[in-house]
Backbone as CSV, one residue per row, in Angstrom:
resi,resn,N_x,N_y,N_z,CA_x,CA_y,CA_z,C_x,C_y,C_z
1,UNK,0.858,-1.201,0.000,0.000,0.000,0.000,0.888,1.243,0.000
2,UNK,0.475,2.302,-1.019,1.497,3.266,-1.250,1.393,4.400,0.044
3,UNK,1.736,5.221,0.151,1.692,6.241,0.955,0.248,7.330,1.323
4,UNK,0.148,7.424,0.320,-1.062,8.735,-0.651,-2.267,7.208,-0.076
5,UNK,-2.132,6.029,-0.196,-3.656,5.315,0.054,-3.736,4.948,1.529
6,UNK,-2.530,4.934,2.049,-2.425,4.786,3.195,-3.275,5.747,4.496
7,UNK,-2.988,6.628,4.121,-2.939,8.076,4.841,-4.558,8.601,4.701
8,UNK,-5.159,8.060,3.661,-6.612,7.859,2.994,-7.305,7.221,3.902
9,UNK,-6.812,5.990,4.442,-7.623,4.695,4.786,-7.295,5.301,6.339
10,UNK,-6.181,5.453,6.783,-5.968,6.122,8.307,-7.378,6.792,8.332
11,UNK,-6.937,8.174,7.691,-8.388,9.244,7.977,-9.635,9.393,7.848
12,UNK,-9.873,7.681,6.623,-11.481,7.394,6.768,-11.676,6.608,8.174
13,UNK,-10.684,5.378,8.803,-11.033,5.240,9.712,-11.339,6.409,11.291
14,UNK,-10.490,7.471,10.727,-10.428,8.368,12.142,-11.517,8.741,12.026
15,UNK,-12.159,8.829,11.022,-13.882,9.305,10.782,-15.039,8.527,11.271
16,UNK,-14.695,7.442,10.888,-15.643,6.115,11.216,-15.448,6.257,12.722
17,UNK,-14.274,6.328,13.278,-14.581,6.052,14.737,-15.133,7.576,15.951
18,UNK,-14.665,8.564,15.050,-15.600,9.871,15.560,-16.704,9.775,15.225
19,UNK,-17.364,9.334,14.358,-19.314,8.975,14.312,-19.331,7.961,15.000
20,UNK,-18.598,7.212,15.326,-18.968,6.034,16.537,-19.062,6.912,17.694
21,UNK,-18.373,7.454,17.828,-18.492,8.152,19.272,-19.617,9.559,19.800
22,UNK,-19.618,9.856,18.499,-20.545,11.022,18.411,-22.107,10.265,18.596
23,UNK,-22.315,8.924,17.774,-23.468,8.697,17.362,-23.589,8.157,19.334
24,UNK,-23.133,7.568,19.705,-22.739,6.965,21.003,-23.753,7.708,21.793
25,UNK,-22.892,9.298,21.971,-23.434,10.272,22.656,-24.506,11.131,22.576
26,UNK,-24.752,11.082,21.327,-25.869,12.012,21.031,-26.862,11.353,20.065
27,UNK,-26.622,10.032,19.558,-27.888,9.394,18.775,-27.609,10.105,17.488
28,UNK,-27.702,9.146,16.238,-27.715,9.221,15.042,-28.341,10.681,14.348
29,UNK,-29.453,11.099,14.605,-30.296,11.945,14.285,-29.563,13.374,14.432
30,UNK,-29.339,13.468,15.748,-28.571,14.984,16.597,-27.500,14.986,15.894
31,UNK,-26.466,14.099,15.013,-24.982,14.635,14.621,-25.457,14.823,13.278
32,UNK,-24.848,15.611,13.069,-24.259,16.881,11.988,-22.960,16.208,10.848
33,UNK,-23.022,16.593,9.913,-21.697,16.548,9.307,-20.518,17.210,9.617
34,UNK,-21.120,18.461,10.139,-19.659,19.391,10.897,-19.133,19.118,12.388
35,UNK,-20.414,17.995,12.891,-20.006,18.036,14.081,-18.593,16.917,14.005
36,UNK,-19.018,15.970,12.923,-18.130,14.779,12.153,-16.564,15.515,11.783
37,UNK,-16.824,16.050,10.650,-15.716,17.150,10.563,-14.968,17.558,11.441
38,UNK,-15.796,18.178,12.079,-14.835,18.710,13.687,-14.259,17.699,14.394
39,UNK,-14.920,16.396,14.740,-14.637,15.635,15.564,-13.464,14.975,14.770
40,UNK,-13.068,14.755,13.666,-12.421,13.921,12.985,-11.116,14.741,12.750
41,UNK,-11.089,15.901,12.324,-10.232,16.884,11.743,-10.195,17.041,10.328
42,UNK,-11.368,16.844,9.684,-11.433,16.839,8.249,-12.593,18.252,8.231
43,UNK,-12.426,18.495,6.591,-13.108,19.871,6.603,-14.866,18.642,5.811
44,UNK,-15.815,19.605,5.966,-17.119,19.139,5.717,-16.844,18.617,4.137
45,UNK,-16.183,19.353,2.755,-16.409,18.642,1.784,-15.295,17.656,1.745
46,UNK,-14.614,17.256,2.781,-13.789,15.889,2.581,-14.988,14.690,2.895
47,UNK,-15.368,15.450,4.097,-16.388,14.159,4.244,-17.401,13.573,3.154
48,UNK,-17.853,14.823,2.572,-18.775,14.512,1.344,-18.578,13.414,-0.018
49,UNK,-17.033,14.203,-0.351,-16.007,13.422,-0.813,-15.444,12.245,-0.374
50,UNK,-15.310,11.627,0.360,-15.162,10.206,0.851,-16.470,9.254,1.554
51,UNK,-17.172,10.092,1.427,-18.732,9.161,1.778,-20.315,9.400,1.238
52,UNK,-20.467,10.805,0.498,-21.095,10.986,-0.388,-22.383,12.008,0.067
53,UNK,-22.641,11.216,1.321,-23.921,11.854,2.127,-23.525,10.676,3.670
54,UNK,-24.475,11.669,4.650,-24.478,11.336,5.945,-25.011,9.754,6.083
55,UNK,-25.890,9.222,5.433,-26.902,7.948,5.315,-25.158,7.161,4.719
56,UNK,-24.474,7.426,3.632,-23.800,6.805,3.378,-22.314,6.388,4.588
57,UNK,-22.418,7.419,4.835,-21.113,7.404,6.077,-21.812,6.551,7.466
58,UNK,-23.375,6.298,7.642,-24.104,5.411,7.962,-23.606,4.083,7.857
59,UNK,-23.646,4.004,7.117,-23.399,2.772,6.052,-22.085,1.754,5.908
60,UNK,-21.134,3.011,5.988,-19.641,2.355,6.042,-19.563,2.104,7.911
61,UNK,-20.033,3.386,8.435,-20.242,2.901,10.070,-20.396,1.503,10.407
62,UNK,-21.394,1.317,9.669,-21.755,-0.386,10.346,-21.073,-1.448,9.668
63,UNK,-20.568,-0.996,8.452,-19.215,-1.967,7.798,-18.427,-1.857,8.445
64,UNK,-17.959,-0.789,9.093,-16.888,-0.694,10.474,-16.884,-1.266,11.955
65,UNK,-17.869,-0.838,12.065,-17.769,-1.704,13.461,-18.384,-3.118,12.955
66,UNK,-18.812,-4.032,12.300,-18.869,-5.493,12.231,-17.526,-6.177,11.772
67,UNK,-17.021,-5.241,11.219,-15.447,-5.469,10.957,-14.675,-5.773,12.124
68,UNK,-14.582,-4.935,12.795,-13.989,-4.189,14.314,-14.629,-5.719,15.366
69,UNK,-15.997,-6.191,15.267,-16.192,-7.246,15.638,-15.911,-8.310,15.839
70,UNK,-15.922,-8.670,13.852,-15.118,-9.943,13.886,-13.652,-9.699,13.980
71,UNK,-13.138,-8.660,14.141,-11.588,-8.948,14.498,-11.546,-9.533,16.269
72,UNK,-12.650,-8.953,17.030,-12.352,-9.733,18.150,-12.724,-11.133,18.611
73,UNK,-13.194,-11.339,17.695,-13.913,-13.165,17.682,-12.574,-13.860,18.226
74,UNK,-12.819,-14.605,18.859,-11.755,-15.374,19.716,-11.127,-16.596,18.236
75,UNK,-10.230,-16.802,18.748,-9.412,-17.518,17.775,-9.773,-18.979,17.794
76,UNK,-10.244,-19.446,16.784,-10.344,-20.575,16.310,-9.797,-21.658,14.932
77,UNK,-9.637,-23.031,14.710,-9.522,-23.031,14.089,-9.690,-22.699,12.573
78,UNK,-9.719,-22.496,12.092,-10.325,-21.782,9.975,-10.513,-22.750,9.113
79,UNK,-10.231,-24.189,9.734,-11.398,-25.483,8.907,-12.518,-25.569,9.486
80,UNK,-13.128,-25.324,11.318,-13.582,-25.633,11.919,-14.950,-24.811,11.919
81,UNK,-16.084,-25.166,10.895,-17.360,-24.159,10.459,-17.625,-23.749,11.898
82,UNK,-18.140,-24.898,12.472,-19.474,-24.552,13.131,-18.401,-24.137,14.178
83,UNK,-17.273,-23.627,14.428,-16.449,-23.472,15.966,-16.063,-21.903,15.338
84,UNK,-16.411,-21.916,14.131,-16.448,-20.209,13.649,-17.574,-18.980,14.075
85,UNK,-18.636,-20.275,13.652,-20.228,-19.281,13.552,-20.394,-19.583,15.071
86,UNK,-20.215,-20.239,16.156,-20.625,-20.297,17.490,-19.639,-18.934,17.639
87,UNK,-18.350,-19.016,17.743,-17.353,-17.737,18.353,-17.757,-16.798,17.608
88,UNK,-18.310,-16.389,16.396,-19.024,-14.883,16.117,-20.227,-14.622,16.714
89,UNK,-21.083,-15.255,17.257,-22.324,-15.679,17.953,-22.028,-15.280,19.235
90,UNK,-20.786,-15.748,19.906,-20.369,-15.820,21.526,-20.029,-14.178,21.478
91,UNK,-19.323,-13.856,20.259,-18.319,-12.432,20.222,-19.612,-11.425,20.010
92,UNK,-20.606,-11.402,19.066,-21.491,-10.532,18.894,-22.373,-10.395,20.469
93,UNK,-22.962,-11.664,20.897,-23.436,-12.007,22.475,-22.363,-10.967,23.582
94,UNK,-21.209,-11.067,23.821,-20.108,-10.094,24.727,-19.884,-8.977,24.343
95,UNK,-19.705,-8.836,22.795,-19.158,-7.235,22.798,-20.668,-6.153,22.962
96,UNK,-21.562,-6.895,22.369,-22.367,-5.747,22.287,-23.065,-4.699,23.162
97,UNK,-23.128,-5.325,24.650,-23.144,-4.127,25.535,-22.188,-3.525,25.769
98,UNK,-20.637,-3.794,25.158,-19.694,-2.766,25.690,-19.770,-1.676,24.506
99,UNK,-20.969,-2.182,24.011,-21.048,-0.825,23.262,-22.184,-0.188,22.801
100,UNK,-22.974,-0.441,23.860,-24.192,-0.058,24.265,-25.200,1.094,23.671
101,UNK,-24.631,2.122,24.052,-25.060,3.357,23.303,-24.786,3.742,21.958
102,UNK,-24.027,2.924,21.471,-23.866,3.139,19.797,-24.540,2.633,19.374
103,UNK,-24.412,1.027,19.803,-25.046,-0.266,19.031,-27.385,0.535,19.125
104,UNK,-27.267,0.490,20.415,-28.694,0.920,20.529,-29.091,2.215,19.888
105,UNK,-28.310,3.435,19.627,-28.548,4.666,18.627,-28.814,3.497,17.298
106,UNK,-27.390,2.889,16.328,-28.174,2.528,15.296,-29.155,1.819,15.538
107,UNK,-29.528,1.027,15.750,-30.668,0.382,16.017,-32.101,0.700,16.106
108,UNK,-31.940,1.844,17.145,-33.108,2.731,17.011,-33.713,3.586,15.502
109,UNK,-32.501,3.920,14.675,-32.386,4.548,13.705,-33.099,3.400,12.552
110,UNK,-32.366,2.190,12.591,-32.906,1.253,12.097,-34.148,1.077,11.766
111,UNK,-34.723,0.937,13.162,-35.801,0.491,13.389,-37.275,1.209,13.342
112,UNK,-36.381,2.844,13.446,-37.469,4.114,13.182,-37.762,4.691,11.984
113,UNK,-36.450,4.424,11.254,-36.463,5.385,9.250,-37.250,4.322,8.390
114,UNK,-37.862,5.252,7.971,-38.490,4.396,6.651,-37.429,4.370,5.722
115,UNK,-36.685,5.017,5.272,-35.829,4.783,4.205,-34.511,3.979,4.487
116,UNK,-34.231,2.705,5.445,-33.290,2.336,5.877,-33.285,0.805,5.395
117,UNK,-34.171,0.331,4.285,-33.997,-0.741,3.893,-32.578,-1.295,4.207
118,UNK,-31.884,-0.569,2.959,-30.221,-1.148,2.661,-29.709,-0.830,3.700
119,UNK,-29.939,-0.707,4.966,-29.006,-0.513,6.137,-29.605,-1.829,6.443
120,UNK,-30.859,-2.378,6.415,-30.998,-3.551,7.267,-30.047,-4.864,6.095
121,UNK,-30.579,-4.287,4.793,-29.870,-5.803,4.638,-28.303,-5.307,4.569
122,UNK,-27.933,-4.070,4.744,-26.477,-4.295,4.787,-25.905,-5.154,6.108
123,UNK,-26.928,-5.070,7.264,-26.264,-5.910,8.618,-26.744,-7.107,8.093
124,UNK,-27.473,-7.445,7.645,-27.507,-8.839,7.649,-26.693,-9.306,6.743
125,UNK,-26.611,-8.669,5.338,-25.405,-9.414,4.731,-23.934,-8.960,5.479
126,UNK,-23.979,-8.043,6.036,-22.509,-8.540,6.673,-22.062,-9.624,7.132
127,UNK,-23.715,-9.927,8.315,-23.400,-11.293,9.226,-23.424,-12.514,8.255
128,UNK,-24.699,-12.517,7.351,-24.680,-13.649,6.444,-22.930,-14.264,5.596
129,UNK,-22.339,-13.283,5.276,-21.068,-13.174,4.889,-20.181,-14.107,5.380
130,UNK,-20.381,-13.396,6.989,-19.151,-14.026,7.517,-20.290,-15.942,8.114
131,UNK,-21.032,-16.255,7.453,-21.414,-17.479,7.778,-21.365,-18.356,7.166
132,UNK,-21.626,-17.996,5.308,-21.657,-18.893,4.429,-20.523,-19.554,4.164
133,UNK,-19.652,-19.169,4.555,-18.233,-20.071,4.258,-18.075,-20.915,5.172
134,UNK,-18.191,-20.777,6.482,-18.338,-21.600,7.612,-19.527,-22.708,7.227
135,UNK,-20.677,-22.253,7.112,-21.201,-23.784,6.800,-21.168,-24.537,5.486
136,UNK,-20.502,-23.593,4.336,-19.652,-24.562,3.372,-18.926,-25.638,3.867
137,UNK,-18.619,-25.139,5.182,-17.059,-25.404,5.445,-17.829,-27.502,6.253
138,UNK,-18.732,-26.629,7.301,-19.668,-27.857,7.504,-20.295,-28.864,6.448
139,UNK,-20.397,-28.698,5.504,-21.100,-29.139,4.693,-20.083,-30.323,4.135
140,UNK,-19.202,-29.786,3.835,-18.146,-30.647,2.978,-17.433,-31.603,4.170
141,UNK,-17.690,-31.495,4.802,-16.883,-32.299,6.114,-18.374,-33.379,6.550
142,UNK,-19.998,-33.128,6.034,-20.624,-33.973,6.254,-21.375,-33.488,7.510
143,UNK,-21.295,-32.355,8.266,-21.643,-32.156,9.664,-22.893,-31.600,9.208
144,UNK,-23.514,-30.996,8.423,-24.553,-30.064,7.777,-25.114,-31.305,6.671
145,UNK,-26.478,-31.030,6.572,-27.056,-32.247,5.463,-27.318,-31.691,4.076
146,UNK,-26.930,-32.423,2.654,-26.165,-31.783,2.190,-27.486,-31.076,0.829
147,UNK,-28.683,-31.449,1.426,-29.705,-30.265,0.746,-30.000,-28.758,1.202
148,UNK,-29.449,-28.854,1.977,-29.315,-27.495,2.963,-28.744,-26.419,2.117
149,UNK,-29.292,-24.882,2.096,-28.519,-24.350,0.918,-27.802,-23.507,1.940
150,UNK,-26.011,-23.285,2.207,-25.874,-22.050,3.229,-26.271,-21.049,2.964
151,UNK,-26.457,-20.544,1.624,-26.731,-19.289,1.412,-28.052,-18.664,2.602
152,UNK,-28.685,-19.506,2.212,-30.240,-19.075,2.238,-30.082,-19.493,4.223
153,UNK,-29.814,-20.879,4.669,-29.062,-20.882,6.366,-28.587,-19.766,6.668
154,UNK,-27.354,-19.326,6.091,-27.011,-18.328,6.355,-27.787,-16.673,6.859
155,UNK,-29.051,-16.635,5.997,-29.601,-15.746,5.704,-30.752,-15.846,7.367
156,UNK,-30.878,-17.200,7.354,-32.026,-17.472,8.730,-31.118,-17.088,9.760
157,UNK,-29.767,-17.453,10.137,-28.868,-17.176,11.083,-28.874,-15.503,11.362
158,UNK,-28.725,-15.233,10.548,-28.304,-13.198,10.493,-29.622,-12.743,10.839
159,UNK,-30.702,-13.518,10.308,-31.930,-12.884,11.016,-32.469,-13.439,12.553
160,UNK,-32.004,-14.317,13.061,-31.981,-14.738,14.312,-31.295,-13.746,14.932
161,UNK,-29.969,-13.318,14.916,-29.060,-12.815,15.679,-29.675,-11.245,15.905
162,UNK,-29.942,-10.994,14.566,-30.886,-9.345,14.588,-31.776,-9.128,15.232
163,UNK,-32.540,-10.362,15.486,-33.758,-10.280,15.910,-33.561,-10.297,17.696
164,UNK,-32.131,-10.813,17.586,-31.803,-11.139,19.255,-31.292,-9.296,19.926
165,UNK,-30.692,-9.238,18.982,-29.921,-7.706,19.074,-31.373,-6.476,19.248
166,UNK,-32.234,-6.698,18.263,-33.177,-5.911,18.613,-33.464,-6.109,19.725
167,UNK,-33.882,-7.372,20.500,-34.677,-7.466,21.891,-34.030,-6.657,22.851
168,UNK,-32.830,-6.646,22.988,-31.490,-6.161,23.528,-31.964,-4.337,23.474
169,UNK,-31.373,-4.264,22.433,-31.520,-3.098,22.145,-32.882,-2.278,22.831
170,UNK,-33.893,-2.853,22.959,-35.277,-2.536,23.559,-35.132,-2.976,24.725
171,UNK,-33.998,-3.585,25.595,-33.885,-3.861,26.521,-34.903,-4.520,27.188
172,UNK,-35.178,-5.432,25.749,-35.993,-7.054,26.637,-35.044,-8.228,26.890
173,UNK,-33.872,-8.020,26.785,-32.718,-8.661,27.632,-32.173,-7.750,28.358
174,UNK,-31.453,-8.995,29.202,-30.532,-8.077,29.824,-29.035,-8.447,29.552
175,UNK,-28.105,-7.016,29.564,-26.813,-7.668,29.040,-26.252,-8.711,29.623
176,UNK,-26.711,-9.385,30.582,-26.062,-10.800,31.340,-26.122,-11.882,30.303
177,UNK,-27.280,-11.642,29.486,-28.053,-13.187,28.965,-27.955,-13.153,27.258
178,UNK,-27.485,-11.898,26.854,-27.253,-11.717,25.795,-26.804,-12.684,24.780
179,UNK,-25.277,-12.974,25.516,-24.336,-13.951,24.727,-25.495,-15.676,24.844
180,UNK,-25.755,-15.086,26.165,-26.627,-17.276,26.060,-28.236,-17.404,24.981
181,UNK,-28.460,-15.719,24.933,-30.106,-15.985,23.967,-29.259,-16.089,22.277
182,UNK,-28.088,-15.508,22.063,-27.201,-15.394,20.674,-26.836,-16.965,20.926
183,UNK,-26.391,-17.361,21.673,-25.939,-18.626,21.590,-26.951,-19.922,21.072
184,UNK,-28.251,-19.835,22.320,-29.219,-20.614,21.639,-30.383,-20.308,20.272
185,UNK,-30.154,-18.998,19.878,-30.896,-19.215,18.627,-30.567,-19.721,17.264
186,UNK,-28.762,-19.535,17.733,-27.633,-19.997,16.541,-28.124,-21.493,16.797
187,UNK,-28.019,-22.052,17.877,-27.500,-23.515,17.808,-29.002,-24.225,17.443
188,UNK,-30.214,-23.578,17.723,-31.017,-24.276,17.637,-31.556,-23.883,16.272
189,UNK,-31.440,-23.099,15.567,-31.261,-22.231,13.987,-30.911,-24.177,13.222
190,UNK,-29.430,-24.129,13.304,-28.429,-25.154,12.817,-28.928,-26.614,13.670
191,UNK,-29.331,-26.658,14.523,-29.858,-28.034,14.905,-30.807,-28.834,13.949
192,UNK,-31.641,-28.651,13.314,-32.295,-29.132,12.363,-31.540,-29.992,11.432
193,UNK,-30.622,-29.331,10.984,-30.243,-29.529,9.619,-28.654,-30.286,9.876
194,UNK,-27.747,-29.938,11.499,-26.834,-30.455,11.649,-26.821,-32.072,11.468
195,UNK,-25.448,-32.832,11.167,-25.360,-34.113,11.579,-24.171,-34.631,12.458
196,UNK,-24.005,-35.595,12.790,-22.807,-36.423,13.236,-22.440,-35.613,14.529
197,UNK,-21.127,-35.583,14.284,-20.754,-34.382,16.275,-21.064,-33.016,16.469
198,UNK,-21.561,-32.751,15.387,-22.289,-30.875,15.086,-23.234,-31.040,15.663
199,UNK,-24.493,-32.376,15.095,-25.522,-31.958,15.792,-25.315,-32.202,17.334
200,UNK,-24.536,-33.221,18.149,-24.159,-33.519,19.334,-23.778,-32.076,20.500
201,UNK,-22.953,-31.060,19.674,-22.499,-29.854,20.247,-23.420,-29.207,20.015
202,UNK,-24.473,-28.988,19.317,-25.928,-27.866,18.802,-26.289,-28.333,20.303
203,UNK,-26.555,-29.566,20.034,-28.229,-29.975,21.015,-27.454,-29.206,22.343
204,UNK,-26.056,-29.335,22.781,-25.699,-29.670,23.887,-25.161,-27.837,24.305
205,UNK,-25.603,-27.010,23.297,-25.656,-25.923,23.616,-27.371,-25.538,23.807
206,UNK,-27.876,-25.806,23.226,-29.390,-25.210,23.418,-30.028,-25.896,24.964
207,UNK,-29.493,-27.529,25.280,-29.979,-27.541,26.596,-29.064,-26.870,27.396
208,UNK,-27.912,-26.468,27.325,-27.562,-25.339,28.028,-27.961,-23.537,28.079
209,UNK,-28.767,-23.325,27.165,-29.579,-22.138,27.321,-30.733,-21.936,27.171
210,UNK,-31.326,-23.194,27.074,-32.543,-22.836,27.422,-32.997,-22.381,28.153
211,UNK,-33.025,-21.435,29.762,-33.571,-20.896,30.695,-33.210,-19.780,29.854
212,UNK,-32.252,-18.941,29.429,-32.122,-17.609,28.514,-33.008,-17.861,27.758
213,UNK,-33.190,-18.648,26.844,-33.849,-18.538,25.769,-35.363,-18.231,26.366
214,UNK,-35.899,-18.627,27.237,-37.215,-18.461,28.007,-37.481,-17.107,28.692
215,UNK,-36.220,-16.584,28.758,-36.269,-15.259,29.546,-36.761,-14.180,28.186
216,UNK,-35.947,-14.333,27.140,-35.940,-13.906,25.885,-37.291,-13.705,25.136
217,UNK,-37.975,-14.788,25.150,-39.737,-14.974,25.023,-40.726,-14.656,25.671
218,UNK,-40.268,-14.600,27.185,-41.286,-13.980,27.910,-41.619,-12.614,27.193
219,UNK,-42.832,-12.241,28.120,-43.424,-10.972,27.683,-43.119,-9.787,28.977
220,UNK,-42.429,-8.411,28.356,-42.316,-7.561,29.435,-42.979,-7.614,30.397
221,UNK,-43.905,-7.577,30.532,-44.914,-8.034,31.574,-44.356,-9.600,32.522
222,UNK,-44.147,-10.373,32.024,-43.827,-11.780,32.751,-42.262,-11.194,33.380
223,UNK,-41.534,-10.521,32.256,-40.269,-10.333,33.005,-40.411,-9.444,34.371
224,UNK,-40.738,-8.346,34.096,-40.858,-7.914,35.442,-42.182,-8.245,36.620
225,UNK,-42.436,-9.212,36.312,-43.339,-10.269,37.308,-42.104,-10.162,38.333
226,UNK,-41.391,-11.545,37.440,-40.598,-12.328,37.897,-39.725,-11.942,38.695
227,UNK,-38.723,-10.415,37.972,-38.280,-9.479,38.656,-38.579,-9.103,40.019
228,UNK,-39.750,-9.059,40.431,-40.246,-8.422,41.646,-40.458,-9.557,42.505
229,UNK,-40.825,-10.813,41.956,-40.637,-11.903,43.086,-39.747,-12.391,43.331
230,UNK,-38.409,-11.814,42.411,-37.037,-12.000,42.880,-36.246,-11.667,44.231
């Protein structure tokens, strides 16, 4: 990488991570392009110029931090599918309250714009992304049955996990149980369709979270029942 692209990629990331922090503090809506600018040290038409519009710098945001994600996924083997998609599952489950107020600004944003289609399927094809190779990876080793399409698995997985992240985000979890409701919707997602010692480690994660997974389904109402007879 030459110098001139280097120095490029530095200062789009210094950008990406000042709208992380901005969006953090003040929610998607309240920041500004100048507040970006300012926060970053770039003038307003650099930003324009390297991201086009605010929705777009949106956009690379959440290509950034799922990036930033899977770099912390705990280390596993890279033949080993299903010991991939559990540790992005475990890693999305832990990191995401340490980043609480970002993750829940987009989310909210998400979940409130009408015009945010391609933001939703951009998270899901991120996650879908990093899955389909992993259960290729199952597939050819025999652990996955082999009418199963990953693509389309893939596609049920990313919408499980979203759907877990939303609850979160609405704070119908709590960050304790996070990683165990991500854990059992993955494993019980892939239980169907697993075979041989895959399906053995699925089953043997879902009877280990099933009490999360029940907390997860209850209804606000049942949770703070329960809460109070605690």
């Amino acid at each position: 990488m030459d110098l001139v692209t280097r120095q490029r990629e530095e200062r789009r990331e210094r950008i990406l991570e000042a709208a992380r922090l901005l969006i953090a503090d003040r929610g998607y809506d309240a920041v500004t392009m100048r507040d970006l600018a300012e926060k970053s040290l770039v003038s307003v038409p650099t930003l324009y110029n390297l991201f086009g519009s605010k929705n777009e710098l949106l956009f690379a945001a959440v290509e950034y931090y799922f990036a930033d994600l899977v770099g912390n996924a705990e280390t596993v083997e890279p033949e080993d599918g299903l010991a991939r998609i559990i540790s992005l599952a475990r890693t999305l489950g832990r990191e995401t309250p340490r980043h609480a107020a970002y993750v829940r600004s987009m989310m909210g944003f998400i979940g409130s714009a009408s015009d945010t289609g391609g933001i939703n399927d951009l998270v899901a094809g991120q996650l879908s992304k990093e899955m389909v190779g992993a259960l290729e990876q199952m597939q050819s080793k025999r652990q996955l049955v082999a009418w199963a399409d990953p693509r389309l698995l893939a596609g049920c997985l990313a919408n499980q996990i979203s759907i877990t992240t939303f609850e979160w985000a609405r704070r119908e979890l709590r960050d304790e149980v996070l990683e165990g409701a991500m854990l059992y919707g993955t494993a019980l997602t892939l239980l169907g369709v697993a075979r041989g010692k895959a399906a053995g480690e699925l089953e043997a994660l879902v009877r280990a979270y099933q009490e999360v997974a029940g907390e997860s389904m209850a209804s606000p109402r049942d949770r703070r029942t329960a809460s109070e007879e605690g």
